[in-house]
C-alpha positions in Angstrom: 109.0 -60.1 -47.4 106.1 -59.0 -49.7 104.1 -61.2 -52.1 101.6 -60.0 -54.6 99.3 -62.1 -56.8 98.0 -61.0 -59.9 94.9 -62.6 -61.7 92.3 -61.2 -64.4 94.4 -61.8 -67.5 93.6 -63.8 -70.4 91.9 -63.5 -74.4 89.6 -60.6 -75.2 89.0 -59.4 -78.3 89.2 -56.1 -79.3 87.4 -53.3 -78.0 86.8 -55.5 -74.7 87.0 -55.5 -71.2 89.5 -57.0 -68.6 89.9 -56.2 -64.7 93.4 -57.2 -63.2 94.0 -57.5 -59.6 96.6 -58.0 -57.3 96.8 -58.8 -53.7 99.9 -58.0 -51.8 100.5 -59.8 -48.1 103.3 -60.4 -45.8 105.2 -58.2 -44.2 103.5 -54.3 -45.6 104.0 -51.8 -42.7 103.3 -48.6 -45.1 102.6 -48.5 -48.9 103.8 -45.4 -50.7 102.3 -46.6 -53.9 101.2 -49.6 -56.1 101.0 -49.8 -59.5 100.5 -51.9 -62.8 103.2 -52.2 -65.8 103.5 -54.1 -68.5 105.9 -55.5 -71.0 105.3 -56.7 -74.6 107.4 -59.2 -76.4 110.8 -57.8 -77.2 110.1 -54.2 -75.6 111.2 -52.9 -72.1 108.6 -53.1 -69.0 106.3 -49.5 -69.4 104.7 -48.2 -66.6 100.7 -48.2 -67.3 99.2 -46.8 -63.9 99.6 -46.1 -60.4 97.9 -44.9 -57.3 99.3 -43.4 -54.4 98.5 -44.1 -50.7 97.0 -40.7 -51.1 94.5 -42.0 -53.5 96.4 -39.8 -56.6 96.3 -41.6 -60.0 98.7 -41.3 -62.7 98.1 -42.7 -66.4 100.4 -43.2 -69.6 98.8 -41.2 -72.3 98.8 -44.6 -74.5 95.8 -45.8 -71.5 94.1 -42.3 -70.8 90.4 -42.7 -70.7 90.6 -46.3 -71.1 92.1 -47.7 -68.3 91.4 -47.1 -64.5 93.4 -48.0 -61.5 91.3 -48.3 -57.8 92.7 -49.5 -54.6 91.3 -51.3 -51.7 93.3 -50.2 -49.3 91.9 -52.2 -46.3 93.0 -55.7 -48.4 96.2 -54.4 -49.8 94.7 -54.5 -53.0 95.3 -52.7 -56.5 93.1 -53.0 -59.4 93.3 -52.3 -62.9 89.7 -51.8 -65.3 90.5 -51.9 -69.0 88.2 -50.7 -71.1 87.8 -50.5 -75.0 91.2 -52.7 -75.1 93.3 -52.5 -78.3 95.4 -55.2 -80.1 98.7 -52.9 -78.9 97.7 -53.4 -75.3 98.9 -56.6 -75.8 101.4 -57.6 -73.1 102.4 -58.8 -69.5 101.7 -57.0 -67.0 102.6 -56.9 -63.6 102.0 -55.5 -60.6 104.2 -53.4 -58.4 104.4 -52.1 -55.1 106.6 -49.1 -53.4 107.0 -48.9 -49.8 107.8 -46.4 -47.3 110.1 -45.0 -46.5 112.9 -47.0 -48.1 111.1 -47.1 -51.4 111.6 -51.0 -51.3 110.1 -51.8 -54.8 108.6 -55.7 -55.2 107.1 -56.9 -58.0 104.3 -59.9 -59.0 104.6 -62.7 -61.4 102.7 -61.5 -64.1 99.3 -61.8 -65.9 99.3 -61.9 -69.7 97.2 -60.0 -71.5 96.2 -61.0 -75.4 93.8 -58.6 -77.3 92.3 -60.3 -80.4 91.5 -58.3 -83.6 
């Protein structure tokens, strides 16, 4: 079984900064990918960012420029920068993690995020 934490979420006003990370542990024997989504009130979960265990990034074009997504591989550990946030970037957001080679997908409990105008 895999666990991952989240933590770095909470109040910023607009045009802020917040860092999110997450720690996964227990039972990781190869990672294909982690990543971060999030899901605002009443919309479906989005996918915000991800990094494989090749180091490759991938960004929504709503985060572009904004947001960036670093790994420390050696903890098991994804984190999420976000820079010059905006009110929409309110949400939760989770992490996720992919493994290999059965693509097992587990997810964490969430971190809300509220941007202030």
């Amino acid at each position: 079984q895999v666990q991952l934490v989240e933590s770095g979420g909470g109040l910023v006003q607009a045009g802020g900064s917040l860092r999110l990370s997450c720690a996964a542990s227990g039972s990781i024997f190869s990672i294909a990918s982690m990543g971060w989504y999030r899901q605002a009130p009443g919309m479906q979960r989005e996918l915000v960012a991800s990094i494989g265990n090749d180091g490759n990034t991938y960004y929504t074009d709503f985060v572009k420029g904004r947001f960036t997504i670093s790994r420390d591989s050696a903890k098991n550990t994804v984190y999420l920068q976000m820079n010059s946030l905006k009110v929409e970037d309110t949400a939760d957001y989770y992490c996720n993690l992919v493994t290999r080679p059965y693509g097992l997908r587990y997810w964490g409990q969430g971190t809300q995020v509220t941007v202030s105008s």
